[in-house]
TIPA-773449 format. One record per residue (C-alpha): residue number from 1; x, y, z; residue in one letter. Coordinates in steps of 0.05 Angstrom, whole numbers. Example, Ala and Ser with C-alpha at 12.3 -4.5 7.8 and 13.67 -1.06 7.14 Angstrom:
BEGIN
num/c1/c2/c3/residu
1/246/-90/156/A
2/273/-21/143/S
//
This chain:
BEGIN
num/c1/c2/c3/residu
1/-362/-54/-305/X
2/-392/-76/-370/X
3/-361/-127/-409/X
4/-320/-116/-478/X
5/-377/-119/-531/X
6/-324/-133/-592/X
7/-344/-214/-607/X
8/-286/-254/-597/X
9/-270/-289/-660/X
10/-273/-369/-658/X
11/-210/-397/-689/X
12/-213/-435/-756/X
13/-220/-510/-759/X
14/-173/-544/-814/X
15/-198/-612/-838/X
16/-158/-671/-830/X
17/-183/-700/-886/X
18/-227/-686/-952/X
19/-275/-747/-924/X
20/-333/-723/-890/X
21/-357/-792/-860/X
22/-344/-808/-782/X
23/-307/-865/-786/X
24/-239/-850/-747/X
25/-171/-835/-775/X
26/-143/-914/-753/X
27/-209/-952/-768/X
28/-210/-922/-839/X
29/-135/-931/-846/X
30/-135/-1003/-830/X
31/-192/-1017/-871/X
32/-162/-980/-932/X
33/-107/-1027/-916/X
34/-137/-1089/-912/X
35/-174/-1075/-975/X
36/-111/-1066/-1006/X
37/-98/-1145/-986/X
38/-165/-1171/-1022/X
39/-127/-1174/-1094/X
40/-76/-1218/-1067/X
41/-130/-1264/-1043/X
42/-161/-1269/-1105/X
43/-97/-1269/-1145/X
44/-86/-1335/-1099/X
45/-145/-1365/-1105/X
46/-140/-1361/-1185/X
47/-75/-1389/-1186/X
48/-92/-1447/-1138/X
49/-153/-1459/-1169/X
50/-121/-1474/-1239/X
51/-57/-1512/-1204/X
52/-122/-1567/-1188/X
53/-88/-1562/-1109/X
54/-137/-1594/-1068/X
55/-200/-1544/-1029/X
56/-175/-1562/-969/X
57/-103/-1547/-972/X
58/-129/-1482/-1017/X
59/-178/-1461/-957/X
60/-106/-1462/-912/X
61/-60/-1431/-952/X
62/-111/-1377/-962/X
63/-124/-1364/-894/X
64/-46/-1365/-878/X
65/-37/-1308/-934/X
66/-92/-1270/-900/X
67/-69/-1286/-824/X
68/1/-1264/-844/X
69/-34/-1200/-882/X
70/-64/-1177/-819/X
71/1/-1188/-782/X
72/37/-1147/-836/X
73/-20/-1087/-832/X
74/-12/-1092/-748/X
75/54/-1083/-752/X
76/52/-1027/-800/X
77/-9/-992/-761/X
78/37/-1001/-698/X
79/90/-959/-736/X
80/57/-908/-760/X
81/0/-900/-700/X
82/62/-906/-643/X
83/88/-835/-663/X
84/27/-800/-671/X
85/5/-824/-604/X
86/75/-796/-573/X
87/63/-733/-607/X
88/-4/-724/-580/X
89/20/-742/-506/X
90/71/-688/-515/X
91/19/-641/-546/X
92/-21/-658/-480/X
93/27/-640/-428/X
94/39/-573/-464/X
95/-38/-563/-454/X
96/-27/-585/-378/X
97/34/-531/-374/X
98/80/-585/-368/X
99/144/-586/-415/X
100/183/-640/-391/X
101/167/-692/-445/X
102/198/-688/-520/X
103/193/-730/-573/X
104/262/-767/-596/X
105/294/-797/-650/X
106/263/-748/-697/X
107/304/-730/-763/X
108/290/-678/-809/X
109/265/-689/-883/X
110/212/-735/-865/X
111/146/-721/-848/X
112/139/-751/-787/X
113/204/-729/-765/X
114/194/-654/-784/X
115/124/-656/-739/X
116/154/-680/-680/X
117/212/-626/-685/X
118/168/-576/-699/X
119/135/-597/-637/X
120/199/-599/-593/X
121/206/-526/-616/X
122/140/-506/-597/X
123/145/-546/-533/X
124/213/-507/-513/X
125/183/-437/-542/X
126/134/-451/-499/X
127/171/-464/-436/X
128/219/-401/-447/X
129/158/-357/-451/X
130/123/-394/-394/X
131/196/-388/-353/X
132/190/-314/-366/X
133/124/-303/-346/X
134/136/-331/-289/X
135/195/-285/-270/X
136/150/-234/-292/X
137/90/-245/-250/X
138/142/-256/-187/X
139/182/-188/-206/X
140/110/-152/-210/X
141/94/-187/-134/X
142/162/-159/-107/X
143/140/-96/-137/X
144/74/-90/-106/X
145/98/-123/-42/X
146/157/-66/-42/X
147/104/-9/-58/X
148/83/30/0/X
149/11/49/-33/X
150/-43/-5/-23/X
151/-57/-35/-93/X
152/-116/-78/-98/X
153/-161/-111/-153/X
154/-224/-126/-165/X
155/-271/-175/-210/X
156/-328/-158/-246/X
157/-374/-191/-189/X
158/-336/-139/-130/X
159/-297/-199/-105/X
160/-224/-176/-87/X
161/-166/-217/-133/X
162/-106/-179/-109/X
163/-76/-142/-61/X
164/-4/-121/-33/X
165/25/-114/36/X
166/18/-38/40/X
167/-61/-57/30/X
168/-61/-113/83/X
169/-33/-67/130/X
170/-78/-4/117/X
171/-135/-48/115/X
172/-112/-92/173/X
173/-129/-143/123/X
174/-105/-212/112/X
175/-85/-230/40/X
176/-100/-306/37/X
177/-167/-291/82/X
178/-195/-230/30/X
179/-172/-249/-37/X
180/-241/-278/-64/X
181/-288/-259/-22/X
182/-334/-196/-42/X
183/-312/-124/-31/X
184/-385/-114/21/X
185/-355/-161/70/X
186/-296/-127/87/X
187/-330/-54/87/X
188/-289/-43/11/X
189/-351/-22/-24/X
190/-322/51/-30/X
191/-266/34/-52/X
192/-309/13/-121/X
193/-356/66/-113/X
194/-296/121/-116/X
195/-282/158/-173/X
196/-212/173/-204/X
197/-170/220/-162/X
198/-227/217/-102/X
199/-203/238/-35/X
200/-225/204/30/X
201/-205/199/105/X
202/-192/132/139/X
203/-176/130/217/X
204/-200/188/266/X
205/-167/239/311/X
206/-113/284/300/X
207/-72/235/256/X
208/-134/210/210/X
209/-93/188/139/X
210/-121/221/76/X
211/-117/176/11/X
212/-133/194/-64/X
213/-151/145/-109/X
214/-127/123/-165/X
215/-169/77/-219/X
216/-151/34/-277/X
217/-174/-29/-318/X
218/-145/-90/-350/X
219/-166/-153/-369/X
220/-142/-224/-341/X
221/-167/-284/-381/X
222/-208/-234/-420/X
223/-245/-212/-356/X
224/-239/-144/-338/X
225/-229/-131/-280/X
226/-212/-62/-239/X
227/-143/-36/-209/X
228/-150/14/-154/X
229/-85/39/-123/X
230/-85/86/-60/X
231/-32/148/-46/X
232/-29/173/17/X
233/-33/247/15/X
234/-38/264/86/X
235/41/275/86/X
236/24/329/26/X
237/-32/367/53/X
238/10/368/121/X
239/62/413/82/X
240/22/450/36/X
241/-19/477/102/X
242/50/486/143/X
243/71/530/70/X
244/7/559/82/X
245/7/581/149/X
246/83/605/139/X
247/51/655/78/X
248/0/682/125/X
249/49/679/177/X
250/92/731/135/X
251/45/776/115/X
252/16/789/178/X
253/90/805/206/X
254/97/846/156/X
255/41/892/163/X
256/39/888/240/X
257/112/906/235/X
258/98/971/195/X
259/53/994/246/X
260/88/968/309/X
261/148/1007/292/X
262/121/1081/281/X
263/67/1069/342/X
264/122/1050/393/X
265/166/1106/365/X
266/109/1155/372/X
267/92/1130/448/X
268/154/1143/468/X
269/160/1212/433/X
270/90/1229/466/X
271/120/1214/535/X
272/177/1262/528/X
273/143/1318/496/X
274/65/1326/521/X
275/70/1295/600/X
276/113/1346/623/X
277/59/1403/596/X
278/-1/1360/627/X
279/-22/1371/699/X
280/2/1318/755/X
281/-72/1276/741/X
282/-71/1273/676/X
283/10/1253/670/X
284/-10/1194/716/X
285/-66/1181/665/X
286/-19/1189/610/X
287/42/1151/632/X
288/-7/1086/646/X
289/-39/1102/572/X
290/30/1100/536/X
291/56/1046/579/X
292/6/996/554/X
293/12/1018/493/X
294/85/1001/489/X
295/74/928/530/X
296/16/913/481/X
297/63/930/420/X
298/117/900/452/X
299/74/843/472/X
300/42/832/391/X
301/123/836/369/X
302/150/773/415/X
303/72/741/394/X
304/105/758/314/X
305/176/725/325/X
306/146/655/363/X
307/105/643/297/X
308/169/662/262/X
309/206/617/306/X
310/149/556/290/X
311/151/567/212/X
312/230/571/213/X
313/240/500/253/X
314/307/476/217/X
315/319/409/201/X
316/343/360/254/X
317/403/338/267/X
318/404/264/289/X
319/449/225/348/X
320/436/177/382/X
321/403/194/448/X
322/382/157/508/X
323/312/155/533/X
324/312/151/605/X
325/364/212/623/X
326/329/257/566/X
327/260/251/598/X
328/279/256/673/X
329/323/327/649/X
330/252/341/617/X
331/216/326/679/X
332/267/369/725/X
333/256/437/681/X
334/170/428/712/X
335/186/466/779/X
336/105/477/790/X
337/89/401/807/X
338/127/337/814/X
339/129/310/748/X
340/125/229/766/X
341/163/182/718/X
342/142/120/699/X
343/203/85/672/X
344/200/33/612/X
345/256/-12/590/X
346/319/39/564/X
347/331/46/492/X
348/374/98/449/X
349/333/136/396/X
350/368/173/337/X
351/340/241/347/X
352/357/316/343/X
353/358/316/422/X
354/344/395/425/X
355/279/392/386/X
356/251/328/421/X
357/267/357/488/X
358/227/425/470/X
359/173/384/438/X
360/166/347/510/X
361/165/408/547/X
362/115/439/514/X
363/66/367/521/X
364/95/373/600/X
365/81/444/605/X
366/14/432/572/X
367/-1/378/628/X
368/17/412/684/X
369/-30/475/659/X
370/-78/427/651/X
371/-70/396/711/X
372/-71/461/761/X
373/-126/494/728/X
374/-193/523/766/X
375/-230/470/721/X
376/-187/408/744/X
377/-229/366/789/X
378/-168/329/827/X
379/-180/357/891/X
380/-126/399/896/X
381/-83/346/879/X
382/-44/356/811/X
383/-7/306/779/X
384/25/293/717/X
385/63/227/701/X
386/123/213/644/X
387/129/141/610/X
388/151/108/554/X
389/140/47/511/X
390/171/1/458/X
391/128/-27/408/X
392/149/-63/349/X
393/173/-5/303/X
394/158/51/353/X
395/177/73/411/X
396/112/119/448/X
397/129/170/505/X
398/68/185/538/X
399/46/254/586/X
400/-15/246/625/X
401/-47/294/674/X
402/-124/290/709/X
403/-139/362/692/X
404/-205/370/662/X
405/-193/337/590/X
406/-200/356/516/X
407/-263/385/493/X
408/-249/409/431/X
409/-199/364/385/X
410/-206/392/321/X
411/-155/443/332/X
412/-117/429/374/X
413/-58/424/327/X
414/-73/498/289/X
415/-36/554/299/X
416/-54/617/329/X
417/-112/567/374/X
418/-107/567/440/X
419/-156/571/508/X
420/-109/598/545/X
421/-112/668/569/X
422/-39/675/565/X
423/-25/621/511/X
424/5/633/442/X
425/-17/571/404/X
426/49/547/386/X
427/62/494/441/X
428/22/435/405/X
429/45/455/338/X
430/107/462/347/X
431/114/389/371/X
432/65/363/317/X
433/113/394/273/X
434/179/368/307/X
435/153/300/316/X
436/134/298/235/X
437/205/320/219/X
438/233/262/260/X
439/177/216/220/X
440/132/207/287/X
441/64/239/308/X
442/38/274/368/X
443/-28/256/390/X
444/-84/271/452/X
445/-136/251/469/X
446/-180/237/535/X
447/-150/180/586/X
448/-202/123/573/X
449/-180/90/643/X
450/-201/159/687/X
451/-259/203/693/X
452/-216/259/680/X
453/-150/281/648/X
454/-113/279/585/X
455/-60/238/544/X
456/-10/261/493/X
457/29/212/463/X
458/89/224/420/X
459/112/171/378/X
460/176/161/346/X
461/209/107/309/X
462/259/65/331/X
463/304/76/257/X
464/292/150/236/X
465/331/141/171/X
//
């Protein structure tokens, strides 16, 4: 970022003095004092001189007037000089930020006494403003610290000044580690390179987070420096493609619906009016035509009403539900295979138990497909294990099988996708989309520990407020 090319303006010097010699405020003061003492001398001298008093005792009494001179200008130099000096000890701490000190015994209508409460003022004005920019800095950290987008700064140089705990934990960064060190050590370098309202991906797999980025500038100690703050969108985008499946959704019931009507109407008026005119071949022919006509139509209108079913998910209605005895009643509904279950410590979940339950038996149903397909290299030997898990916020319910694994991730999530020959596509989304309502994500991917199989993991938090 380039630097402000305005020139900063140096502040005005005021004289102390209309003297332009270096001599210093006391040394020129004392001497403009002692000067002052020289008449006296001489005025002495004169008058001894003429009184015929003795050199000797003249040489004394001259030297006492001059002794107690320079006592009289110490003394004087110690009152005047002893206030100044507290003045500029005070003025000194203010410079150090500390506003402790005052000066005392000041009065007003004197000059010395109206400097040093002029000073108390400024030292207190001072303090209130440095009291409230304190509060201020620590209301804007309880601010950033509270904000759930990642805020962080940078210098000129790409060394990071500031960041918040949203940032720490997207970043799986450490505050007091990061803050000055440059942006290239820590992979940040995008981050600067990004322009205003950018859009990037962090994370892989099914639940990769999608951030737009947000850029601004200030200037701290007259360095500018540059504020990046990071929304996460993914949430968004989520609903504006569930909105836009729904539209699609519609329209296609809608026209499929105009036709599926009239052509199941017709099939059955074709049965009653043409077989019984056909010969006994060509009725068999006939019959078999019009029945797979109606099973197709019949067929495409239950196909219509699941996708209705999907978009039309209401919203849940939370209890508090018990772990253990919802997933063995999930486990019981698998009649194909015994459905093993692996069981973690118990824990009660505030959940719409109806939706959760149908989101595990389509990831159960899913496994045990998987799991007693041609392609499944078990040996014969399906299997499909339930467990669960508490982590610190979440609590993860995973399904594995050892069918033949994912090949193709990228949709598994998107309606209408399936590899099934009988499958609708709605099994996976319709848990994504029941675990999102609940705040929690659905994920799969292969099982790292086997040559084979799959895992889906749904994870749900432990407070759903």
């Amino acid at each position: 970022m380039a630097s402000d090319p305005r020139p900063r303006s140096r502040p005005e010097r005021i004289p102390l003095g209309g003297t332009r010699r270096r001599v210093g405020f006391e040394r020129r003061f004392r001497l403009w004092l002692f000067l002052t003492g020289v008449p006296t001398l001489v005025l002495s001298w004169v008058l001894l001189h003429q009184a015929k008093v003795d050199s000797a005792i003249q040489w004394i009494l001259l030297l006492l007037i001059a002794g107690v001179w320079a006592f009289l200008v110490s003394v004087l130099m110690e009152q005047l000089i002893r206030p100044l000096q507290t003045l500029a000890n005070v003025v000194a701490a203010l410079r150090e930020d500390d506003y402790s000190f005052r000066a005392r015994g000041a009065i007003r209508n004197d000059a010395m006494g109206d400097l040093a409460l002029e000073i108390n003022a400024l030292a207190g004005m001072l303090q209130g403003q440095r009291a409230g920019a304190l509060e201020a800095m620590a209301l804007v950290e309880h601010v950033l610290n509270a904000m759930q987008s990642p805020v962080l700064a940078f210098d000129p140089y790409g060394k990071l000044k500031l960041m918040n705990a949203a940032a720490e934990q997207m970043l799986g960064l450490k505050a007091n580690e990061a803050i000055g060190n440059s942006a290239e050590e820590f992979e940040l370098s995008y981050l600067l390179d990004a322009e205003d309202d950018d859009l990037f991906s962090r994370g892989s797999g099914q639940q990769a987070a999608r951030w737009i980025v947000k850029r601004a500038s200030f200037r701290l100690r007259g360095v500018p420096h540059t504020l990046v703050v990071l929304a996460d969108v993914s949430a968004a985008l989520r609903e504006e493609e569930r909105l836009a499946w729904a539209r699609l959704i519609r329209v296609l019931a809608h026209e499929i619906n105009n036709s599926l009507a009239p052509i199941k109407s017709i099939a059955e008026s074709l049965r009653g009016r043409i077989a019984a005119s056909l010969p006994k071949a060509q009725q068999n022919d006939f019959e078999r035509g019009l029945e797979v006509i109606e099973n197709r139509a019949e067929s495409l209108n239950r196909f219509l009403q699941a996708y209705r079913q999907l978009m039309g998910l209401p919203a849940p209605r939370l209890e508090p539900v018990s772990i253990g005895p919802l997933i063995a009643r999930v486990a019981q509904l698998e009649t194909r295979l015994d459905v093993q279950i692996e069981k973690g410590a118990e824990i009660t979940l505030s959940m719409d138990v109806d939706q959760i339950q149908q989101a595990l038996i389509n990831l159960v149903r899913n496994a045990a497909e998987a799991a007693l397909s041609p392609d499944a290299q078990n040996n014969g030997s399906a299997c499909v294990a339930i467990s669960w898990k508490i982590l610190k916020d979440d609590v993860v319910i995973g399904i594995e099988d050892n069918g033949p694994g994912l090949t193709n991730t990228s949709n598994l999530f998107v309606p209408f996708y399936t590899t099934k020959p009988n499958g609708t596509g709605i099994g996976l989304a319709l848990a994504q989309q029941i675990a999102q309502a609940h705040h929690g994500t659905v994920e799969l991917h292969n099982r790292a520990e086997a040559l084979h199989g799959c895992r889906a993991e749904l994870r749900l938090p432990r407070r759903n407020d």
